[in-house]
C-alpha positions in Angstrom: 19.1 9.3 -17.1 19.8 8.0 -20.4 17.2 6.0 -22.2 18.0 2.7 -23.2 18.4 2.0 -26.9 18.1 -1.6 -28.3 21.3 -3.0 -29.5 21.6 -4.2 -33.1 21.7 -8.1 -31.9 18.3 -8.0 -30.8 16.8 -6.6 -34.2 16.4 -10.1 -35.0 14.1 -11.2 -32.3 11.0 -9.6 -34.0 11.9 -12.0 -36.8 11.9 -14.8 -34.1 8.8 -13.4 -32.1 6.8 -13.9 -35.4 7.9 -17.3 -36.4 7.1 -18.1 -32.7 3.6 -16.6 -33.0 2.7 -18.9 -36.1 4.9 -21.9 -34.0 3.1 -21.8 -30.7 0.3 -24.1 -29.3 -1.5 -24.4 -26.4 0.7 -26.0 -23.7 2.9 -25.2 -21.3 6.5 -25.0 -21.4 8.9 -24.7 -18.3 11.5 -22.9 -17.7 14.7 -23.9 -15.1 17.6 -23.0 -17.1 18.0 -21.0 -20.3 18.2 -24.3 -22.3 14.7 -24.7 -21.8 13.8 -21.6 -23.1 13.7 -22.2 -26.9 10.9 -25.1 -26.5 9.0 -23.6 -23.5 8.5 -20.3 -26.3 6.1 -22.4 -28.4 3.9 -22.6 -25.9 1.2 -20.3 -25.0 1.4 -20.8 -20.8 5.3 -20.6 -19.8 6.1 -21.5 -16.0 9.5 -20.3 -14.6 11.2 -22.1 -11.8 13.9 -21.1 -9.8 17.1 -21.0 -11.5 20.5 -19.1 -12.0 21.3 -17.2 -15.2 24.7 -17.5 -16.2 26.8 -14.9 -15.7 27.3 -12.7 -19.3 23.6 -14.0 -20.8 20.8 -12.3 -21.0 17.7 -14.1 -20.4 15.7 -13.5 -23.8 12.0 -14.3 -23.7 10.2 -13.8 -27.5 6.9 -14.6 -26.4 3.8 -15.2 -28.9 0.8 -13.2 -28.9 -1.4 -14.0 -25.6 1.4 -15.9 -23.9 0.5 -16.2 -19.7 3.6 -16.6 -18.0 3.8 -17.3 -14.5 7.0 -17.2 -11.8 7.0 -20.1 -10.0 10.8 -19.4 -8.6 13.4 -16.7 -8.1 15.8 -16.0 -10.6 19.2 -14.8 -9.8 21.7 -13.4 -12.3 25.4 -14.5 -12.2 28.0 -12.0 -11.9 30.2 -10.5 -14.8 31.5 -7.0 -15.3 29.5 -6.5 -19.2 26.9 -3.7 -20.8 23.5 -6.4 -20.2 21.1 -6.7 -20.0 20.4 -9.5 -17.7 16.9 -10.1 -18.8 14.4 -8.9 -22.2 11.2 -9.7 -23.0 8.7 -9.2 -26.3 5.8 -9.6 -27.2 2.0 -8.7 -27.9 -1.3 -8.9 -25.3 1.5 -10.5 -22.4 0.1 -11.8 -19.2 3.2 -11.7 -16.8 2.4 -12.6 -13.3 6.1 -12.9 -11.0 3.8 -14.3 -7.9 5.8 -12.4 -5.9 9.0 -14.2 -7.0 12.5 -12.0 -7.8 14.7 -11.0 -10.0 18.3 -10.9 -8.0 20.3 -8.4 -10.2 23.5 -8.8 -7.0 23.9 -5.4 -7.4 26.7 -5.4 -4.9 29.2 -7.0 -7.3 28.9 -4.2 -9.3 28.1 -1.1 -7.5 31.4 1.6 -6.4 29.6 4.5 -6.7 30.0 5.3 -9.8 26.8 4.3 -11.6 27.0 4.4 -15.3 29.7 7.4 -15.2 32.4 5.1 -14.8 34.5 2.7 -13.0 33.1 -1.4 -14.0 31.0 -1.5 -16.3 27.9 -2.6 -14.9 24.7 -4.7 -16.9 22.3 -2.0 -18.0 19.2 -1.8 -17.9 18.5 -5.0 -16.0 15.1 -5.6 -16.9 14.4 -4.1 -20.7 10.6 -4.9 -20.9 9.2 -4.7 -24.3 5.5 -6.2 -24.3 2.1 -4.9 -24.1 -0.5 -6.5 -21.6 0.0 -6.7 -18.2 3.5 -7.1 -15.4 2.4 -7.4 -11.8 3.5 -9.3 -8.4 7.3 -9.0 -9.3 10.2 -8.2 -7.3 13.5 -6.6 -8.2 16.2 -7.5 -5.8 20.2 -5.1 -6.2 20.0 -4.1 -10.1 23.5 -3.1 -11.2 22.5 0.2 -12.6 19.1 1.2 -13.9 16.1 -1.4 -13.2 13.6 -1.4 -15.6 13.6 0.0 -19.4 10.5 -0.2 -20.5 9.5 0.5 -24.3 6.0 -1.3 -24.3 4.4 -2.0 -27.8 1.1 -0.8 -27.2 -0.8 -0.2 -23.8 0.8 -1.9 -20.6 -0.2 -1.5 -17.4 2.7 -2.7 -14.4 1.6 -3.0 -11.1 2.3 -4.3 -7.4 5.8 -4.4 -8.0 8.9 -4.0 -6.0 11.9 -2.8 -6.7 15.0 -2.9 -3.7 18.2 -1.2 -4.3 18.0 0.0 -0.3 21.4 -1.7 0.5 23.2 0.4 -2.2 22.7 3.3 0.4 25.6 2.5 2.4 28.8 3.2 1.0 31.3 0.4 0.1 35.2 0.0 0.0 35.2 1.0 -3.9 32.7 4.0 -3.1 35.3 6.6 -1.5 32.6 7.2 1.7 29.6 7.7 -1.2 26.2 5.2 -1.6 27.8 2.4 -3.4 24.7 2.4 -6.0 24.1 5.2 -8.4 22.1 5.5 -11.5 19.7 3.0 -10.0 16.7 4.2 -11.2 13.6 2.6 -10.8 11.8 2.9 -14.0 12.9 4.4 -17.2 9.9 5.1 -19.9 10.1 6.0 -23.7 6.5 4.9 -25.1 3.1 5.4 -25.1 -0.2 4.0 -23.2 1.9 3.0 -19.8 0.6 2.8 -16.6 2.7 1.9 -13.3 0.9 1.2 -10.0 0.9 0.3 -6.5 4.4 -0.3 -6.6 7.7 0.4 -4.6 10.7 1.7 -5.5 13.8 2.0 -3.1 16.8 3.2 -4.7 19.4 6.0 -5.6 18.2 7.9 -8.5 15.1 8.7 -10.3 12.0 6.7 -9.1 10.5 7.2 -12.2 12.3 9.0 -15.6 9.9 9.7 -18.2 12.1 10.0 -21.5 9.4 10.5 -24.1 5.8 9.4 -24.7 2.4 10.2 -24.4 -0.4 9.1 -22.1 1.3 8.1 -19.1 -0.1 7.0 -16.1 1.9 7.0 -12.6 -0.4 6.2 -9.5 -0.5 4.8 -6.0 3.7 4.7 -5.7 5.8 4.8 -3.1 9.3 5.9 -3.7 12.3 6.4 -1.5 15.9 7.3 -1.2 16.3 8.4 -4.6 15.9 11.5 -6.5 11.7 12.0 -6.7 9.3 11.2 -9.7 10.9 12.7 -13.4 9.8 14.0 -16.1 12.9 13.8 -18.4 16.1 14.3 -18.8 14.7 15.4 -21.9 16.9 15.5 -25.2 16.2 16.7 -28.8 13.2 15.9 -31.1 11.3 14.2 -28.7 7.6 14.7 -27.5 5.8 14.3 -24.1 2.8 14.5 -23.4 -0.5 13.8 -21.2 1.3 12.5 -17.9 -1.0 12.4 -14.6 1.2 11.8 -11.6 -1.5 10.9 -8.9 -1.7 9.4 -5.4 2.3 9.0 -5.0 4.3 8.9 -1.8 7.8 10.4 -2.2 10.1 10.2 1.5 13.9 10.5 2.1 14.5 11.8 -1.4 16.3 14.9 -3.1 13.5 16.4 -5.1 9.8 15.5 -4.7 8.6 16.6 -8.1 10.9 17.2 -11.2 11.1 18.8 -14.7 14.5 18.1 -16.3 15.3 19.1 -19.7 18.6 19.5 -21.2 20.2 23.2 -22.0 21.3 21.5 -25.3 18.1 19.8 -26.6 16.5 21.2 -29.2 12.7 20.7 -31.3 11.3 19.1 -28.3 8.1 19.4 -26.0 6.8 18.6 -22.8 3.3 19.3 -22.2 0.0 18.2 -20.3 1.5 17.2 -16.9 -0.9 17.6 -14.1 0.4 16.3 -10.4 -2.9 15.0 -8.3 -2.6 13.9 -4.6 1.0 13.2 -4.2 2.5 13.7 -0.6 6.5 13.9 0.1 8.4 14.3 3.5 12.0 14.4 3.9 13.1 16.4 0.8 16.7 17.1 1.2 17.1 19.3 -2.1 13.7 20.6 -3.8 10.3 20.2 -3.4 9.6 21.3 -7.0 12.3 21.6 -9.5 11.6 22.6 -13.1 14.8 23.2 -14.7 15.3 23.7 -18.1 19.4 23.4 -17.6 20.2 19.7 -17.0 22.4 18.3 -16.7 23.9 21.4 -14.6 21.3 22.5 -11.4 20.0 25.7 -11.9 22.5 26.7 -14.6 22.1 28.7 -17.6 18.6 27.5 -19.3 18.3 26.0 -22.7 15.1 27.6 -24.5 14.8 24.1 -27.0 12.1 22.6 -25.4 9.0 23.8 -25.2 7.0 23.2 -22.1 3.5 24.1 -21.2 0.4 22.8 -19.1 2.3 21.8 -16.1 -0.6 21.8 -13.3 -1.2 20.7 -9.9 -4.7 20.0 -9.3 -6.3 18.6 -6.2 -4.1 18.6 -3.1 -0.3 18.0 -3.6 1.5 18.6 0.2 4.8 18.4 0.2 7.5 19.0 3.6 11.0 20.2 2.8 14.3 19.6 5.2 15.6 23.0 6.7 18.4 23.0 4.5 16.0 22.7 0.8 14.3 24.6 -1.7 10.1 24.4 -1.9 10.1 25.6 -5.2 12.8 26.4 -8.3 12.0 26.7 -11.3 14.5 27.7 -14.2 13.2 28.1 -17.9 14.8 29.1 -21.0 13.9 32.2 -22.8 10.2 31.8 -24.3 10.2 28.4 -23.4 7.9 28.5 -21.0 4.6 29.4 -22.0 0.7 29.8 -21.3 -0.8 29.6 -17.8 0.1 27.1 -15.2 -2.4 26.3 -12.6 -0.8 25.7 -9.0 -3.5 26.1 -6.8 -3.3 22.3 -5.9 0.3 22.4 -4.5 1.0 23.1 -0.9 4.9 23.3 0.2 6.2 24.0 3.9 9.8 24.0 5.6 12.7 24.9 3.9 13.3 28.6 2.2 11.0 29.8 -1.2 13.3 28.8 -4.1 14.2 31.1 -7.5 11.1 31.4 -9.9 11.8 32.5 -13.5 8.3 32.4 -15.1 5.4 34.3 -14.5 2.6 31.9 -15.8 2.4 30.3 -12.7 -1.1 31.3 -10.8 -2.8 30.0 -7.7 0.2 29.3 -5.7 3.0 31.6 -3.8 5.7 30.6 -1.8 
């Protein structure tokens, strides 16, 4: 899905983050509406209660270097058809602990099946999480569209979260008979020196979409209902690289494992991704897809992105539906290259997809 670029308004809160670094002392400020945000920023240790954001705000949280900030409360988002997002967050060496508290996005106001490719416009991303440091315990209850977008400083680690978009699997009266949410994705990446972990992720499109960046960490997951773990859609003149997808569960989904990058990018590459332990079950579509045509599905291959090193190493068992793929893969002219190692991937059910490149050793269908 798209990556989510910063709008113009918030260029001005790295001005405010540093006046707020040289401003902020060690107390503790608390947070029950978003009038009590501008004090409860000069403080070093920030407590949020339980409170209702009003509907067309985003809640902004500029944070000083080494803030701690603890959920003491769910937050809920009021409801207004408007691009978002709901709630944005900066800053350096961030201790973010939700304590198991939520973020309700009331996805159902929004959601007719459409996504972001039409009907009301819906607040996207709902969570744009900007910080290096550490997010954990945190719960993400119906976000409108996309859940997190997350653009980390410098290392971040995110763990033993939750995110629930399960109820946009039933269709509603605006959805024509379709899953009323779409373009829900779970988390959408664009830096460096992330790592997500122990976390769930219930939803209708990518569990995790990896947009660009280098040394990426995704490990001990569960996803479900959605489209699989991603790597991509990728565009033009971006780089990825070093990604180890390890230890992930992946049920009820459409692909398993994905490549995606777009037949009209161009002076980009995707390289060192290496798939470690994963397991999958109830794949409707592919158990592998690497498709160098996106957004069409096995189309006509774009050669603009150069991808190489794609390995599966350990064991990676994955179990098809009757009606799926185990393995497609789709790449441009030349734009696949060296030698992939798939001796680590085991794939049953289903019927032995269309391979295009012959670099792949260890594995056969």
């Amino acid at each position: 899905m798209r990556f989510y670029q910063i709008l113009p308004a918030f260029a001005a809160l790295a001005v405010a983050s540093s006046t707020h670094e040289l401003q902020a002392r060690a107390c503790t400020g608390t947070i029950s509406s978003l009038s009590d945000v501008a004090a409860a920023v000069g403080c070093t240790t920030i407590t949020i209660n339980s409170f209702t954001v009003p509907a067309g705000e985003t809640f902004t949280l500029a944070l000083a270097t080494g803030t701690t900030v603890n959920m003491a409360g769910d937050v809920t988002f009021g409801e207004k058809n408007w691009s978002g997002p709901l709630f944005m967050i900066t800053g350096k060496q961030i201790t973010f602990n939700g304590n198991g508290h939520t973020f309700n996005g009331n996805g159902p106001f929004y959601w007719d099946g459409q996504g972001l490719n039409g009907g009301v416009t819906k607040p996207d991303p709902m969570m744009h999480v900007e910080i290096s440091g550490t997010w954990s315990n945190v719960k993400l209850l119906n976000s409108p569209a996309r859940a997190y977008s997350v653009a980390n400083t410098a290392a971040l680690v995110m763990s033993d979260l939750t995110i629930d978009n399960s109820a946009g699997d039933a269709p509603n009266s605006q959805s024509g008979g379709k899953a009323a949410g779409h373009n829900t994705d779970g988390f959408d990446t664009s830096k460096n020196d992330l790592t997500i972990q122990n976390s769930v992720v219930m939803n209708q499109d990518d569990c995790l979409a990896i947009n660009k960046g280098s040394n990426l960490l995704f490990t001990g997951n569960t996803c479900s209902g959605g489209h699989g773990i991603s790597v991509g859609s990728i565009s033009s003149s971006v780089t990825v690289s070093n990604v180890t997808i390890t230890n992930n569960k992946v049920t009820n989904s459409m692909q398993a494992l994905r490549i995606k990058t777009k037949a009209s990018a161009s002076s980009s590459t995707v390289s060192g991704i290496t798939y470690s332990g994963n397991t999958a079950s109830g794949i409707t579509d592919f158990g592998v897809l690497i498709d160098q045509s996106y957004p069409s599905t096995l189309g006509t291959p774009g050669s603009g992105v150069k991808l190489s090193g794609v390995t599966f190493s350990g064991t990676n068992t994955i179990t098809v539906n009757s009606g799926a793929d185990r393995v497609a893969v789709n790449c441009g002219s030349g734009s696949c290259t060296g030698t992939w190692n798939w001796s680590g991937l085991k794939v049953s059910g289903g019927s032995a997809g269309p391979i295009n490149f012959s670099g792949i050793t260890g594995f056969t269908q």
